[in-house]
PDB file of N, H, CA, C and O in Angstrom:
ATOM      1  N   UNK A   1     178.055  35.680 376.080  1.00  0.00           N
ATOM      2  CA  UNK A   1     177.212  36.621 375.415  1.00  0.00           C
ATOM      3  C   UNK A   1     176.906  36.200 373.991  1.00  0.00           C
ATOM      4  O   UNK A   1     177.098  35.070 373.542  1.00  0.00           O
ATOM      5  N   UNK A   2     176.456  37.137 373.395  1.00  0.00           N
ATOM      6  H   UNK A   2     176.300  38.055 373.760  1.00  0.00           H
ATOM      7  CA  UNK A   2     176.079  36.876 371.801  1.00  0.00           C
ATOM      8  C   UNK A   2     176.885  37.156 370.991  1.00  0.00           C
ATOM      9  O   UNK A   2     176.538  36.909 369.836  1.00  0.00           O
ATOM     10  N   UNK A   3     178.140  37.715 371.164  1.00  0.00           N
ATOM     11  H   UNK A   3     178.421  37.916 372.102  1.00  0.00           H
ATOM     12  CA  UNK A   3     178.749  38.267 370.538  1.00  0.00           C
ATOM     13  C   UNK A   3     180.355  37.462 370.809  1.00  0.00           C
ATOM     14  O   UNK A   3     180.599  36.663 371.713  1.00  0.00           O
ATOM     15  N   UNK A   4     181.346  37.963 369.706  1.00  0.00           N
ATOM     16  H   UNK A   4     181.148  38.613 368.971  1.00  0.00           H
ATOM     17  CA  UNK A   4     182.809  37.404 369.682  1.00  0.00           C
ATOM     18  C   UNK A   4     183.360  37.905 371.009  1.00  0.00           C
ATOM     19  O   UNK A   4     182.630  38.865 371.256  1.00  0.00           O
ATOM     20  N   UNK A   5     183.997  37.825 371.729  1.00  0.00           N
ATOM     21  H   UNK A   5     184.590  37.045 371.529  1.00  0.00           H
ATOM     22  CA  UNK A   5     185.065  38.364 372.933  1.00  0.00           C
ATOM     23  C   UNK A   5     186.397  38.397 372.452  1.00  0.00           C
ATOM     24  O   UNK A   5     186.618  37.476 371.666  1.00  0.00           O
ATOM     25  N   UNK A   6     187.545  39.295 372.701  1.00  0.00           N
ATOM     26  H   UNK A   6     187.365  40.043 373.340  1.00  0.00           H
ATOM     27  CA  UNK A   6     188.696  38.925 372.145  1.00  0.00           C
ATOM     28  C   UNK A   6     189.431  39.528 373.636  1.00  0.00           C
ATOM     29  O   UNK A   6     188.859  40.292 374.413  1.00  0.00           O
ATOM     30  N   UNK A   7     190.462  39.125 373.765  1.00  0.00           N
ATOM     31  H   UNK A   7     190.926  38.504 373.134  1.00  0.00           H
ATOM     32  CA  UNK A   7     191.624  38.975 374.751  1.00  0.00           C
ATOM     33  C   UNK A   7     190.742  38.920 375.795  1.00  0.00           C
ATOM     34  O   UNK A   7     190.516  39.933 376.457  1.00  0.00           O
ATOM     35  N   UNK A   8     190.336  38.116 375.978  1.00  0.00           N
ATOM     36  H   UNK A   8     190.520  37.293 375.441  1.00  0.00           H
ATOM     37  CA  UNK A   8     189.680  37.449 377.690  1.00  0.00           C
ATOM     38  C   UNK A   8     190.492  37.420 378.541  1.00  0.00           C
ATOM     39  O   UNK A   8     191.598  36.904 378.380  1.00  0.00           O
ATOM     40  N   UNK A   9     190.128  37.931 379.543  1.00  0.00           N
ATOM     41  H   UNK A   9     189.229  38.349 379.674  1.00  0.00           H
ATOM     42  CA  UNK A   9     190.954  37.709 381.122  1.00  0.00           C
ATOM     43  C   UNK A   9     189.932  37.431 382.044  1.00  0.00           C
ATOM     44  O   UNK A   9     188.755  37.658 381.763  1.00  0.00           O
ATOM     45  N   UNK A  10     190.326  36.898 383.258  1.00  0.00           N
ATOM     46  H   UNK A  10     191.282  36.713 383.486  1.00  0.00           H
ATOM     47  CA  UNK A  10     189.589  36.468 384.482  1.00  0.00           C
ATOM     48  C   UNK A  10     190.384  36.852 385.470  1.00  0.00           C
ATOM     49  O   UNK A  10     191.599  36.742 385.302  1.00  0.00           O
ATOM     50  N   UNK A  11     190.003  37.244 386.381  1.00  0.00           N
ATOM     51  H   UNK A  11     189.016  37.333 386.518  1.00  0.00           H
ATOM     52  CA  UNK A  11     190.926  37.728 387.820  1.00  0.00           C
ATOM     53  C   UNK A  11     189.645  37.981 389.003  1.00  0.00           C
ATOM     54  O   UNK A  11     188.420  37.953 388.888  1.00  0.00           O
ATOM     55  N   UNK A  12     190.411  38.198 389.989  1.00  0.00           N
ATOM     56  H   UNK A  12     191.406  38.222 390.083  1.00  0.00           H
ATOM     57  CA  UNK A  12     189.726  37.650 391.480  1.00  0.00           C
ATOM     58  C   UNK A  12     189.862  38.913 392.121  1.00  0.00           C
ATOM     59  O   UNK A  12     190.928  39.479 391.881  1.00  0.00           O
ATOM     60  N   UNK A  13     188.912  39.624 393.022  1.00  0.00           N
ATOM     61  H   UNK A  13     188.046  39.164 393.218  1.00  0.00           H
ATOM     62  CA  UNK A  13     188.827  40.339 393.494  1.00  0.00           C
ATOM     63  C   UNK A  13     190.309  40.558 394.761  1.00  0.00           C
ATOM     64  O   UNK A  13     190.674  39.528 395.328  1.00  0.00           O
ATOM     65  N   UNK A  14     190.996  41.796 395.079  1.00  0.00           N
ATOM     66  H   UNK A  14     190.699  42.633 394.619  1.00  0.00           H
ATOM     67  CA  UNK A  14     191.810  41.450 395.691  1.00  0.00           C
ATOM     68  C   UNK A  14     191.643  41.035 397.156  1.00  0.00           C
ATOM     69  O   UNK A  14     190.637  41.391 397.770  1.00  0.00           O
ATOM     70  N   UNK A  15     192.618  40.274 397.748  1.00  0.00           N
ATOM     71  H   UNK A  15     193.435  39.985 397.249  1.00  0.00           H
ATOM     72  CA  UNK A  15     192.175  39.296 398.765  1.00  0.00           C
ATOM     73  C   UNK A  15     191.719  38.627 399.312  1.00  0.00           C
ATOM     74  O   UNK A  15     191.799  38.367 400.512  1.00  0.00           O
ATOM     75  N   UNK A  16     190.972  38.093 398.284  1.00  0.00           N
ATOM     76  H   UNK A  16     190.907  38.304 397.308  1.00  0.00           H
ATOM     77  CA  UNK A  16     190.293  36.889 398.159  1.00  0.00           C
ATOM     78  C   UNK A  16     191.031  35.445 398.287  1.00  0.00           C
ATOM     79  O   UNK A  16     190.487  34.344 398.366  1.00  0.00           O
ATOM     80  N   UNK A  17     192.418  35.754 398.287  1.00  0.00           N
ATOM     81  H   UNK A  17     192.859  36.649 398.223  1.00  0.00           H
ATOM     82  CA  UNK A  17     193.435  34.589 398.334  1.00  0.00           C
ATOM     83  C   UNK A  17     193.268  33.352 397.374  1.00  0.00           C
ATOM     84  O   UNK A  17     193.585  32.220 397.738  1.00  0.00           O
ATOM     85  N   UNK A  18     192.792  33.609 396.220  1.00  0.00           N
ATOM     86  H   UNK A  18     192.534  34.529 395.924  1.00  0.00           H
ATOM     87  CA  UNK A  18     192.855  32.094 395.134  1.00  0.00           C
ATOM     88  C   UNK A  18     193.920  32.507 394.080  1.00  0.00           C
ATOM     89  O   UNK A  18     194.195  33.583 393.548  1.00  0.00           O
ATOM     90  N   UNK A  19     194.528  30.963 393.955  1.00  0.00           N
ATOM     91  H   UNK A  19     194.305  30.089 394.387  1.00  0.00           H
ATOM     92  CA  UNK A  19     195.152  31.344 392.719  1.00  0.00           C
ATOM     93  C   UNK A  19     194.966  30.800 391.829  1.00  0.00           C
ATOM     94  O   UNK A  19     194.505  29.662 391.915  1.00  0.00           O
ATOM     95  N   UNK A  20     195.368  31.634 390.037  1.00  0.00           N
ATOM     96  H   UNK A  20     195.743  32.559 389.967  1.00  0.00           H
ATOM     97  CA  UNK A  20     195.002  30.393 389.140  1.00  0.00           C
ATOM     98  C   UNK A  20     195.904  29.699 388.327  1.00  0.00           C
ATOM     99  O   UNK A  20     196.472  30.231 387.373  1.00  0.00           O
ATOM    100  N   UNK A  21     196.035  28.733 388.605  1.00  0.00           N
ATOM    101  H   UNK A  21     195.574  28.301 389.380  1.00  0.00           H
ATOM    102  CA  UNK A  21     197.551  27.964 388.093  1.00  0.00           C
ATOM    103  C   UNK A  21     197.685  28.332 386.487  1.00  0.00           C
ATOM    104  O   UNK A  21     198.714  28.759 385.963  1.00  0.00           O
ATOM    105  N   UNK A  22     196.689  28.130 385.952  1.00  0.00           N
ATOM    106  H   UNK A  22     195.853  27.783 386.378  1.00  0.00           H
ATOM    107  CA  UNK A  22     197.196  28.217 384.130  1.00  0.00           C
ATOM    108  C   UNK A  22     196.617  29.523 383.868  1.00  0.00           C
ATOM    109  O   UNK A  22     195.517  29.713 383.349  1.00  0.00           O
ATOM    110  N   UNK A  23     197.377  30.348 384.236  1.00  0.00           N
ATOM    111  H   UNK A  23     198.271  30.193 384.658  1.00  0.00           H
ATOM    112  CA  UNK A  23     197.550  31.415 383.907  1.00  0.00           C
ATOM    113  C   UNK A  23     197.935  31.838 382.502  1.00  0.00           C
ATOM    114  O   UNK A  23     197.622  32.912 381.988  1.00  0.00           O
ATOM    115  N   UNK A  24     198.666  30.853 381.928  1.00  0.00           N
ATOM    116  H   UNK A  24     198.921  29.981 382.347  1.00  0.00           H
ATOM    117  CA  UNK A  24     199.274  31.109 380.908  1.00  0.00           C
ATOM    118  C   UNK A  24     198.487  31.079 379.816  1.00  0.00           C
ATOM    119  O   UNK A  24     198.911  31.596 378.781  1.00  0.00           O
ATOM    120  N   UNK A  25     196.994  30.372 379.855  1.00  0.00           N
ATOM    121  H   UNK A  25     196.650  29.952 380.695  1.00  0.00           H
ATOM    122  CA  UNK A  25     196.230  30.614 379.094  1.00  0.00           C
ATOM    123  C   UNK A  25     195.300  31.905 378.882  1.00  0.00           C
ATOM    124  O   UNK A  25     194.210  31.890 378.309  1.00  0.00           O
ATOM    125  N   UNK A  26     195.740  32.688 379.279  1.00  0.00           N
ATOM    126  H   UNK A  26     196.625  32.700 379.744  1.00  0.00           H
ATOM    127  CA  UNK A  26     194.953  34.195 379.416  1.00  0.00           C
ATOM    128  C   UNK A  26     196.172  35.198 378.761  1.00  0.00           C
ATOM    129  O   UNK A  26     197.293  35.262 379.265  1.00  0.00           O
ATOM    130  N   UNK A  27     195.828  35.842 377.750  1.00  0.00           N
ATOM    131  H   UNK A  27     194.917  35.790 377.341  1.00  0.00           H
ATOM    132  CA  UNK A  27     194.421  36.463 377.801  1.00  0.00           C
ATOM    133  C   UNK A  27     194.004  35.089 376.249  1.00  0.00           C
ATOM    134  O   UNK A  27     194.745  34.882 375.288  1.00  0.00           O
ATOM    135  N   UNK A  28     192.881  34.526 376.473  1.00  0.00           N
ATOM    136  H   UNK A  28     192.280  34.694 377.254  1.00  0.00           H
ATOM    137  CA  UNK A  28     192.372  34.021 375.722  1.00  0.00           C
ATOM    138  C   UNK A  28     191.968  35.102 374.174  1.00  0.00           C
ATOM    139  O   UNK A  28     191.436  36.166 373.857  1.00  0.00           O
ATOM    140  N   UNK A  29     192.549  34.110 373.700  1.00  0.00           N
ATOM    141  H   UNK A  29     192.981  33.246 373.958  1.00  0.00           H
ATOM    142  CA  UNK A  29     192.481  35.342 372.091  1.00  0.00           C
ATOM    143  C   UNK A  29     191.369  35.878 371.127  1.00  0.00           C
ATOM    144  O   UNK A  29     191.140  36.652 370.197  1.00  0.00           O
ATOM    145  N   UNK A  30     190.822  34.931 371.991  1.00  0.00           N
ATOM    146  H   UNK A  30     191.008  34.303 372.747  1.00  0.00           H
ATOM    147  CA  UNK A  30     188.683  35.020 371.019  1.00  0.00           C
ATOM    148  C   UNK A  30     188.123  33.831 371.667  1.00  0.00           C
ATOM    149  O   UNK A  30     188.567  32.685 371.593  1.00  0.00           O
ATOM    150  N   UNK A  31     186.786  34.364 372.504  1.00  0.00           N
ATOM    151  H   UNK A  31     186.425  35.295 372.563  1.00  0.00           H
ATOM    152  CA  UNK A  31     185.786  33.621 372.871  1.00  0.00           C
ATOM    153  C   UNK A  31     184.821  33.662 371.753  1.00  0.00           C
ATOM    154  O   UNK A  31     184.604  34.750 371.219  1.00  0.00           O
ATOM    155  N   UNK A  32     184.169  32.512 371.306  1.00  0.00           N
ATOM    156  H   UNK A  32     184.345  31.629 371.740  1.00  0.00           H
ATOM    157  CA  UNK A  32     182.783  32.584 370.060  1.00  0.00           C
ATOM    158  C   UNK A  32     181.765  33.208 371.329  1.00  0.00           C
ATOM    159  O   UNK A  32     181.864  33.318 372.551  1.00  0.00           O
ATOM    160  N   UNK A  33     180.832  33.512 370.381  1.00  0.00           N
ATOM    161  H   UNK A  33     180.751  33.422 369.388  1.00  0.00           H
ATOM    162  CA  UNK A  33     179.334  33.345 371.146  1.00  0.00           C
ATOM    163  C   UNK A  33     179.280  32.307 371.853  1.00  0.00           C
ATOM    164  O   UNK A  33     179.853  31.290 371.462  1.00  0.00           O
ATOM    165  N   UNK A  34     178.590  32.328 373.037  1.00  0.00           N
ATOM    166  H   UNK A  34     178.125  33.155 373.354  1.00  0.00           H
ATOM    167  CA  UNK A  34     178.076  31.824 374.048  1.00  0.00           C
ATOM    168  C   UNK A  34     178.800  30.320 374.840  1.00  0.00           C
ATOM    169  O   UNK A  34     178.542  29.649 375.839  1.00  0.00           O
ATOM    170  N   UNK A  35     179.428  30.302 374.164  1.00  0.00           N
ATOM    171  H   UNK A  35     179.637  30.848 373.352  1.00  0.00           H
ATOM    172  CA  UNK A  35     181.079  29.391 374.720  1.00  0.00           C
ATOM    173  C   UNK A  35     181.695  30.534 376.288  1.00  0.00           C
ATOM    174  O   UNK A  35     181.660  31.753 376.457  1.00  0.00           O
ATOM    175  N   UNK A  36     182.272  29.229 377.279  1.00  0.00           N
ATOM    176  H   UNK A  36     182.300  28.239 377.142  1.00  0.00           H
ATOM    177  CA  UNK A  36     183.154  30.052 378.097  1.00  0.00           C
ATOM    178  C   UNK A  36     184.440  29.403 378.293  1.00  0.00           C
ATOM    179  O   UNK A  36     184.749  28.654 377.366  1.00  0.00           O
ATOM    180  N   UNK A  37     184.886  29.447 378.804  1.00  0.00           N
ATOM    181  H   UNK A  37     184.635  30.055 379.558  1.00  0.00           H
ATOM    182  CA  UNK A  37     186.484  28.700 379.462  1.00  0.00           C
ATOM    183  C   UNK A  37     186.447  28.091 381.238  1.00  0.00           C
ATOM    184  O   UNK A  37     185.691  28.275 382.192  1.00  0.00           O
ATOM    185  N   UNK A  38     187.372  27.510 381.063  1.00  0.00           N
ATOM    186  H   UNK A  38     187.987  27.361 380.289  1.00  0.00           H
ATOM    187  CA  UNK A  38     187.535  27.054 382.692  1.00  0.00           C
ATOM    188  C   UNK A  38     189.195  27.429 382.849  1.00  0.00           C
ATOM    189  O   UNK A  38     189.938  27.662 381.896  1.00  0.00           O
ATOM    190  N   UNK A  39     189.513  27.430 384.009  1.00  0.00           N
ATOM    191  H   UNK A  39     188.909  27.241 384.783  1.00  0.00           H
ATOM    192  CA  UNK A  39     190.837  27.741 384.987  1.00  0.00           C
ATOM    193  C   UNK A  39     190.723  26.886 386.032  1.00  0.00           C
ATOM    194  O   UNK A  39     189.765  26.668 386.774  1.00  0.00           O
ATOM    195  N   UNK A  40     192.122  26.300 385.993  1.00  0.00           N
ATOM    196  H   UNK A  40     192.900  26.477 385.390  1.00  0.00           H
ATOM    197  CA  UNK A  40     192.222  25.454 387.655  1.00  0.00           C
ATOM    198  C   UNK A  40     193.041  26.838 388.257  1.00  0.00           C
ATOM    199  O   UNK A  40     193.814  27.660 387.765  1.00  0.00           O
ATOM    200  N   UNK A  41     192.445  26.624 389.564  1.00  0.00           N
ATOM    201  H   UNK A  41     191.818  25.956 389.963  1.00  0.00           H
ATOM    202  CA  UNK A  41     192.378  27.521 390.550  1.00  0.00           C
ATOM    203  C   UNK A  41     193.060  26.499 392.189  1.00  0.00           C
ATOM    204  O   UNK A  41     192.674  25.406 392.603  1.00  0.00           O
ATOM    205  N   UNK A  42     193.875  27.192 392.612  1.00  0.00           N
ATOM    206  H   UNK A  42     194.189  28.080 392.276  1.00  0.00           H
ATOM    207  CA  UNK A  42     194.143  26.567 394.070  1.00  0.00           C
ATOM    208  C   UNK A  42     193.561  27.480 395.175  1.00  0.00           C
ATOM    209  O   UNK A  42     193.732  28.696 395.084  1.00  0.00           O
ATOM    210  N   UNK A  43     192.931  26.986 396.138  1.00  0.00           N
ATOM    211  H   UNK A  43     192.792  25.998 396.211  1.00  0.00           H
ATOM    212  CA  UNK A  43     192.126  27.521 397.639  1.00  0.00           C
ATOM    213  C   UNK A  43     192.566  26.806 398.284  1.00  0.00           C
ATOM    214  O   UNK A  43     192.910  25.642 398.079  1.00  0.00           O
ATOM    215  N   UNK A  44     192.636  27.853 399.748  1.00  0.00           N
ATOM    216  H   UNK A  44     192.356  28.799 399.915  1.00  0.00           H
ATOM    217  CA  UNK A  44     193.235  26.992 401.304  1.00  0.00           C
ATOM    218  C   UNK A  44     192.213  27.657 402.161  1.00  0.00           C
ATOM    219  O   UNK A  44     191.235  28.316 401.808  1.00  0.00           O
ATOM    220  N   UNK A  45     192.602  27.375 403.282  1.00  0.00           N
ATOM    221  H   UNK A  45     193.397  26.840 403.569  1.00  0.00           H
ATOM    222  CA  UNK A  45     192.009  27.704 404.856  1.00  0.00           C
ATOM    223  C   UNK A  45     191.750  29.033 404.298  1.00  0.00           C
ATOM    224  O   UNK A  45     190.659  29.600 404.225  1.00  0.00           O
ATOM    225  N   UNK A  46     192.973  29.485 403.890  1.00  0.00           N
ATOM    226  H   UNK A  46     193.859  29.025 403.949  1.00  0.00           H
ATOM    227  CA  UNK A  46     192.508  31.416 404.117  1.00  0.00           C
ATOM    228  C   UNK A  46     192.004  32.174 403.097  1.00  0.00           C
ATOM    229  O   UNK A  46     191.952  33.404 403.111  1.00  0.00           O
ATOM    230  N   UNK A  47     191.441  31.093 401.754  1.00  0.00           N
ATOM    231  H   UNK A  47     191.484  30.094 401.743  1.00  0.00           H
ATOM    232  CA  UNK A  47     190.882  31.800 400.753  1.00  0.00           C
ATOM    233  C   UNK A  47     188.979  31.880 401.332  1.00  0.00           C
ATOM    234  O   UNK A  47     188.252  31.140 401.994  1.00  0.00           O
ATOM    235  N   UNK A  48     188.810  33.249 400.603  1.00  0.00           N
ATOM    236  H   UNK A  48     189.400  33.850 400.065  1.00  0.00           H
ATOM    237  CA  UNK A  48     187.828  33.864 401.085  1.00  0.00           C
ATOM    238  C   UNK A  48     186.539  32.413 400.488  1.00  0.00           C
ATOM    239  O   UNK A  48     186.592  31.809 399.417  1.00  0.00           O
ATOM    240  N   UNK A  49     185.797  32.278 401.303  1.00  0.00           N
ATOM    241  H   UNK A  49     185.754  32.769 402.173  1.00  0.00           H
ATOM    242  CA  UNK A  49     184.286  31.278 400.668  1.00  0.00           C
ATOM    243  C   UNK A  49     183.599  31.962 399.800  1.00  0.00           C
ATOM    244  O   UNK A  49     183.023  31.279 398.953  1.00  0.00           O
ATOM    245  N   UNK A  50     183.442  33.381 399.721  1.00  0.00           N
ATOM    246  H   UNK A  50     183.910  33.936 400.408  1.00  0.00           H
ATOM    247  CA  UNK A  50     182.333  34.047 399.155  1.00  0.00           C
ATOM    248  C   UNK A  50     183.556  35.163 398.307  1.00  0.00           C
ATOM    249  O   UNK A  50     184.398  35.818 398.921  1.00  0.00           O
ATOM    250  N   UNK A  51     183.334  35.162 396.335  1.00  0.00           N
ATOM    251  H   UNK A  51     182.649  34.630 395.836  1.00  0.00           H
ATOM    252  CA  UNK A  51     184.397  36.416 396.108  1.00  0.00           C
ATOM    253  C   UNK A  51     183.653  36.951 394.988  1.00  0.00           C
ATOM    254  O   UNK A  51     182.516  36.541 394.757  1.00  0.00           O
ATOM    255  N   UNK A  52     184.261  37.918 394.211  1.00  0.00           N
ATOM    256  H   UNK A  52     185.185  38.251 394.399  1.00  0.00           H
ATOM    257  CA  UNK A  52     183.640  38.250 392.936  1.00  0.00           C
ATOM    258  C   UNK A  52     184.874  37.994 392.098  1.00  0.00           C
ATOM    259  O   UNK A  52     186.035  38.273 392.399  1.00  0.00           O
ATOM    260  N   UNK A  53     184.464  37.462 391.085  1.00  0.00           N
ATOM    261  H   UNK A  53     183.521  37.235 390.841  1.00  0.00           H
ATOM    262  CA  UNK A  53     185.103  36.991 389.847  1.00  0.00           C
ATOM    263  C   UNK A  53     185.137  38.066 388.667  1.00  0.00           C
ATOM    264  O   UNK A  53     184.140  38.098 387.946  1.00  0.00           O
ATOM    265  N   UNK A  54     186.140  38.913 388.409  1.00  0.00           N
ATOM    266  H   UNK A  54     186.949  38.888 388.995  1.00  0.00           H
ATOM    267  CA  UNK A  54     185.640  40.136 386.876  1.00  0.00           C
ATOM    268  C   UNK A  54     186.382  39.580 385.862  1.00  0.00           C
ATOM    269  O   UNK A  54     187.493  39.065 385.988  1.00  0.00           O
ATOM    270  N   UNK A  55     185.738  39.697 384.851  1.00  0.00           N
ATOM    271  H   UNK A  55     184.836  40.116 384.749  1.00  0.00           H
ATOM    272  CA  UNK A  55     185.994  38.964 383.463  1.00  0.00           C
ATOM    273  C   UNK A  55     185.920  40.092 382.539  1.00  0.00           C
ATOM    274  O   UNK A  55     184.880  40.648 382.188  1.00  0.00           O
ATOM    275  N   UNK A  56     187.350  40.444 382.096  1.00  0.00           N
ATOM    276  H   UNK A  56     188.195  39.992 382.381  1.00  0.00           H
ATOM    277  CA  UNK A  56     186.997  42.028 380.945  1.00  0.00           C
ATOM    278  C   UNK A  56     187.466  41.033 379.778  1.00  0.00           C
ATOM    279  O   UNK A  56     187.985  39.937 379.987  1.00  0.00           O
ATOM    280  N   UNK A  57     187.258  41.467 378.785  1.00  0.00           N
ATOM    281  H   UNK A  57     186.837  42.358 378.615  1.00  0.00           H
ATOM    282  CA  UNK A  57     187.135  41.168 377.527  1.00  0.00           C
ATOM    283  C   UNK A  57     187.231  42.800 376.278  1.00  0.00           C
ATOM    284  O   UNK A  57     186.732  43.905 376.491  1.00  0.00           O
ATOM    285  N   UNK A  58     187.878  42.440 375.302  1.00  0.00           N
ATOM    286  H   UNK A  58     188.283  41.542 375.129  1.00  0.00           H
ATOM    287  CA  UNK A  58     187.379  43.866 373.754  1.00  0.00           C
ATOM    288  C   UNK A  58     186.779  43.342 373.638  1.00  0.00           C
ATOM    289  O   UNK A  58     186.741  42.303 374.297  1.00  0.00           O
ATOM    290  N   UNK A  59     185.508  43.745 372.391  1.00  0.00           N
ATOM    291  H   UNK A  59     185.539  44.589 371.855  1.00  0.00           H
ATOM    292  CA  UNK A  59     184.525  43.510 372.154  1.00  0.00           C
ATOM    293  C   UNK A  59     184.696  44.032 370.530  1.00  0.00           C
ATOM    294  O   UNK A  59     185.469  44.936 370.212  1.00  0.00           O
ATOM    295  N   UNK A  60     183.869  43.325 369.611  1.00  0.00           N
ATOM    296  H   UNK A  60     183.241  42.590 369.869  1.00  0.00           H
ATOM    297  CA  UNK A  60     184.118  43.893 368.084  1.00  0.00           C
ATOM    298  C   UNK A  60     184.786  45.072 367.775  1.00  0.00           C
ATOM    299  O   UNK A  60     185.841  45.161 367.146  1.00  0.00           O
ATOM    300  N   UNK A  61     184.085  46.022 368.274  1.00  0.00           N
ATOM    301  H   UNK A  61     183.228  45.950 368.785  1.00  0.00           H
ATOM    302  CA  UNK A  61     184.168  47.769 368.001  1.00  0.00           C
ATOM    303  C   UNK A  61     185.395  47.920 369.013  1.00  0.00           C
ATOM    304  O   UNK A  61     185.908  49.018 368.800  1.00  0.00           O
ATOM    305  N   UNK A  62     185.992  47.308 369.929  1.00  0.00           N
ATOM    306  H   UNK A  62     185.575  46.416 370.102  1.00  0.00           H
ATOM    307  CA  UNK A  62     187.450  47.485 370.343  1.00  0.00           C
ATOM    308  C   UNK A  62     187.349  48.283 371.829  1.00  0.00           C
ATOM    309  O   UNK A  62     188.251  48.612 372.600  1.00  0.00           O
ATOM    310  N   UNK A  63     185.797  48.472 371.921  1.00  0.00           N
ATOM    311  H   UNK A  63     185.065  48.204 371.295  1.00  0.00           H
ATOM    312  CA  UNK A  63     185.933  48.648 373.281  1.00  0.00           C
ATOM    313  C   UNK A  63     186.003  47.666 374.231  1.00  0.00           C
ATOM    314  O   UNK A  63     185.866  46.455 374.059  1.00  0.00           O
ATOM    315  N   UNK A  64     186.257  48.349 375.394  1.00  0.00           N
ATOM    316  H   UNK A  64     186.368  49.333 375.534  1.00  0.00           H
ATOM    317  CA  UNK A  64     187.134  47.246 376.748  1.00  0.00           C
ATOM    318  C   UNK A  64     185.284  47.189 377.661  1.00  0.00           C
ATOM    319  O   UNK A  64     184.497  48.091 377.946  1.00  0.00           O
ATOM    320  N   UNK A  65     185.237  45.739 377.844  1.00  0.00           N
ATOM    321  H   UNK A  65     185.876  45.006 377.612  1.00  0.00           H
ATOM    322  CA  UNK A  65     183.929  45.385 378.357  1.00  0.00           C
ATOM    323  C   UNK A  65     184.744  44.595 379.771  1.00  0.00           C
ATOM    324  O   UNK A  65     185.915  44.215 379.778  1.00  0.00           O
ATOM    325  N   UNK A  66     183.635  44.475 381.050  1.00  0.00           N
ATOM    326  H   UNK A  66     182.684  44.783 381.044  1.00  0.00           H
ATOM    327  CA  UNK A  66     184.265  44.259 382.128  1.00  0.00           C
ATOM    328  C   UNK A  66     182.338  43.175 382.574  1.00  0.00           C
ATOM    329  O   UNK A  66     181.290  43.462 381.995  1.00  0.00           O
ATOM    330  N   UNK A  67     182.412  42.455 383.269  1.00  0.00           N
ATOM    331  H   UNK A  67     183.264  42.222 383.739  1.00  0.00           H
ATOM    332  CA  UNK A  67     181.472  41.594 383.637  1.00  0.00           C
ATOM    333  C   UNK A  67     181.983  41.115 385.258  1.00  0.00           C
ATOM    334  O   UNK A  67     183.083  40.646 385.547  1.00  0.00           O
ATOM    335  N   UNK A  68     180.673  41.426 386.321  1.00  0.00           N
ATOM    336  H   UNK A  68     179.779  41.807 386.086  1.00  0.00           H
ATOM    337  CA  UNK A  68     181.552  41.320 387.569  1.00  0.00           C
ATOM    338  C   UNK A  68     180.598  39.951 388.283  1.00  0.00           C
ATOM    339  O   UNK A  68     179.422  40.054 388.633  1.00  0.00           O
ATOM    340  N   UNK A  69     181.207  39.040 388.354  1.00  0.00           N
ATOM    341  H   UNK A  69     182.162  38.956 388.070  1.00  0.00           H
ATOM    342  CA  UNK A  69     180.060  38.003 389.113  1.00  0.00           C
ATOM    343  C   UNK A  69     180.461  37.452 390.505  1.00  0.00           C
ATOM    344  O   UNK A  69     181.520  37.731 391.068  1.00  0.00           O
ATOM    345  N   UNK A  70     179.671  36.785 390.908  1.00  0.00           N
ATOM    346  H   UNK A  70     178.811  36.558 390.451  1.00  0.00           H
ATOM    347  CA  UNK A  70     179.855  36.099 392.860  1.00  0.00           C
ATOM    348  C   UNK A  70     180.435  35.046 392.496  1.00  0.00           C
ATOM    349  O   UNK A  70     179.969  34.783 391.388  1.00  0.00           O
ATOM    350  N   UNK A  71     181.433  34.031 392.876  1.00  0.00           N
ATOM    351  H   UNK A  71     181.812  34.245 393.776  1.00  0.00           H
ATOM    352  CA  UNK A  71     181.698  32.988 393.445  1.00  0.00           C
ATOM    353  C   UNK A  71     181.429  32.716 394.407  1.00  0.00           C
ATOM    354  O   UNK A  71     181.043  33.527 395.249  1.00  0.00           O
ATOM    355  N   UNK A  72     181.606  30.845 394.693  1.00  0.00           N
ATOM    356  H   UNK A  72     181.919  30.187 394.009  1.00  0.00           H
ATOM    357  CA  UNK A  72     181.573  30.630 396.547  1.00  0.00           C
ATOM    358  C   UNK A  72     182.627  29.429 395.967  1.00  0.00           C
ATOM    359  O   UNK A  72     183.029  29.188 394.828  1.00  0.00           O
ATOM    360  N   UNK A  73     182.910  28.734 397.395  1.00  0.00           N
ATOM    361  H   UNK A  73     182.584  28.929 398.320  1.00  0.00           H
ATOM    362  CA  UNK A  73     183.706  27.866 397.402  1.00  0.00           C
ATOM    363  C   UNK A  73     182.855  26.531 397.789  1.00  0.00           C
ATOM    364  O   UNK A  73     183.422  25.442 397.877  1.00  0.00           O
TER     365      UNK A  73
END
C-alpha cells in the first residue's frame, strides 16, 4: 500500500495444509510503502492447489487492517 504497515502477519486459510517455516520472522515490525516480504512455505500431496492468503497489519492511527488474497500452487 501507500502507507507504513506495522506488526505484519501472514497466515493461510484453515486447511489449506501449508506451512511456513520462518515463522519467526512475523510479526514483521514495519513494512515501508509499497515494499512486501517473502516466507518459505512447505506443500505436499495434501496441501490445497487453490487457498486464500490474509495479511493483517496496524496501520498509523493503530487500527487493525486485514487484506484477503487467492493463492495457487
Amino acid at each position: 500500500g501507500n502507507a507504513t504497515a506495522y506488526n505484519v502477519v501472514a497466515k493461510f486459510e484453515e486447511g489449506c495444509n501449508i506451512i511456513i517455516i520462518d515463522r519467526e520472522k512475523m510479526p514483521f515490525d514495519e513494512l515501508e510503502p509499497n515494499k512486501n516480504f517473502e516466507l518459505v512455505l512447505i506443500t505436499h500431496f495434501g496441501s490445497a492447489p487453490k487457498f486464500k492468503i490474509i495479511t493483517e497489519w496496524t496501520d498509523a492511527d493503530a487500527k487493525q487492517q486485514s487484506k484477503t488474497q487467492m493463492g495457487d500452487i
